[in-house]
Phi, psi and omega in degrees: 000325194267027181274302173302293185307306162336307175305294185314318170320295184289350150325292226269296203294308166329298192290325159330278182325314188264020135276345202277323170313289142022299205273342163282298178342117190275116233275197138322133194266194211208155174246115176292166179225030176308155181245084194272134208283113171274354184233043146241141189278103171272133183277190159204192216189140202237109183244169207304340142326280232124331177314132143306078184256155209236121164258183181170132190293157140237115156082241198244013163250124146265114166254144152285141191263026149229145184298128154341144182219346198285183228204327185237116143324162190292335177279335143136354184275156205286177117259173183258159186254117178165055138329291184301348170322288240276117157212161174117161143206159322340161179251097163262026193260336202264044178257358188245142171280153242193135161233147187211169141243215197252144187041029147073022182248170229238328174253141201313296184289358172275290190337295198310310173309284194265007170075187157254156177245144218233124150268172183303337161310319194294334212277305194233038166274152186293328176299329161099134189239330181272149171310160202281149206071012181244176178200104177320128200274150163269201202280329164287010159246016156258336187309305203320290175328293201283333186304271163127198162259357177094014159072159203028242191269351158315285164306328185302316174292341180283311184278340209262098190332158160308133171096190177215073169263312198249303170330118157260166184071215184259104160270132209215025181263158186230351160073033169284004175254339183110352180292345207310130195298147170237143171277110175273351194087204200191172206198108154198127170042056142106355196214141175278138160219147146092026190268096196139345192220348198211138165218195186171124194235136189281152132320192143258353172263117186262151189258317167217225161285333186233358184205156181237183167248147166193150210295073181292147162187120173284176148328285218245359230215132168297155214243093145309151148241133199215168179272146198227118161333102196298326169310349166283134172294120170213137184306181194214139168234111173263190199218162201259145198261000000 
């Protein structure tokens, strides 16, 4: 009998271990369907999840040709997943690093597609979100980026995938530089918006207490870099260090 109950024990004690490892696990990876400039040669970038990214030189630089997705700081600690969390403005919910995806789904090939959206906490915690050799760019290295590419809307048609698979309405980006961009949306005070017509990538450069700066770009409209609300969810694009 006390043969048994050891045995059950060390069962029990098994199925623990693999459900509490389980809840860590980093799942399966999801397939974009991103439209990417195929007769430009893209590298990749591995981040501490397993995710896969397609890079791409511009100028004197290499981005990443897709939005961030990771999940684990480079040490290997969670961020918590609770965007949704966030209402108000001011925000005293968006001081902890933070992650959403967009409406809160669930399925793999939208995430791989359209990355997560991250606050600004997530951006400029010490543990680091970007892959190793990697960096969340500042604000002068995306000016950098658009200068260029020839700067205002000129660069904009450049960085923005081809088409209206993702673009909604009239898109006119021809994606020659490789970048290409998605409208991923935004997270603000309680609501997912603008995923098809709008996106927006934080810096690493903060403007005050309550705003960071960051890389806007609509439809209908050249992209700005402007100051931004730190509690808000916005993809993350990084730059080879």
């Amino acid at each position: 009998m006390n043969n048994q109950i050891k045995f059950i024990l060390s069962i029990l004690t098994l199925f623990i271990l693999f459900i509490s490892c389980e809840k860590d696990e980093v799942q399966p990876q999801g397939k974009t369907n991103a439209i990417f400039n195929e007769s430009l040669t893209y590298g990749t970038v591995i981040d501490i999840d397993g995710n896969v990214y397609r890079t791409i030189e511009i100028g004197n630089q290499v981005w990443m040709a897709e939005n961030l997705r990771v999940t684990h700081f480079n040490n290997g600690e969670l961020i918590s997943r609770g965007l949704i969390k966030m209402h108000g403005y001011p925000s005293t919910a968006g001081n902890e690093p933070e992650y959403g995806s967009y409406n809160e789904t669930n399925d793999k090939d939208s995430i791989a597609t359209f990355g997560l959206l991250y606050n600004w906490a997530s951006v400029s915690d010490s543990r680091g979100i970007a892959p190793k050799g990697w960096h969340i760019p500042s604000k002068e290295e995306w000016e950098l980026l658009i200068s260029t590419l020839g700067g205002g809307t000129e660069a904009e048609l450049k960085l923005r995938e081809v088409g209206k698979t993702h673009w909604y309405y009239l898109n006119l980006g021809d994606n020659t530089s490789g970048f290409t961009a998605l409208p991923s949306g935004q997270y603000n005070t309680g609501n997912f918006y603008g995923i098809g017509d709008w996106t927006a990538w934080w810096t690493s450069t903060g403007m005050d207490d309550l705003s960071a700066f960051a890389k806007q770009s609509s439809t209908l409209y050249p992209g700005e870099i402007r100051s931004t609300p730190l509690h808000m969810g916005l993809s993350i694009r990084c730059v080879k260090d």
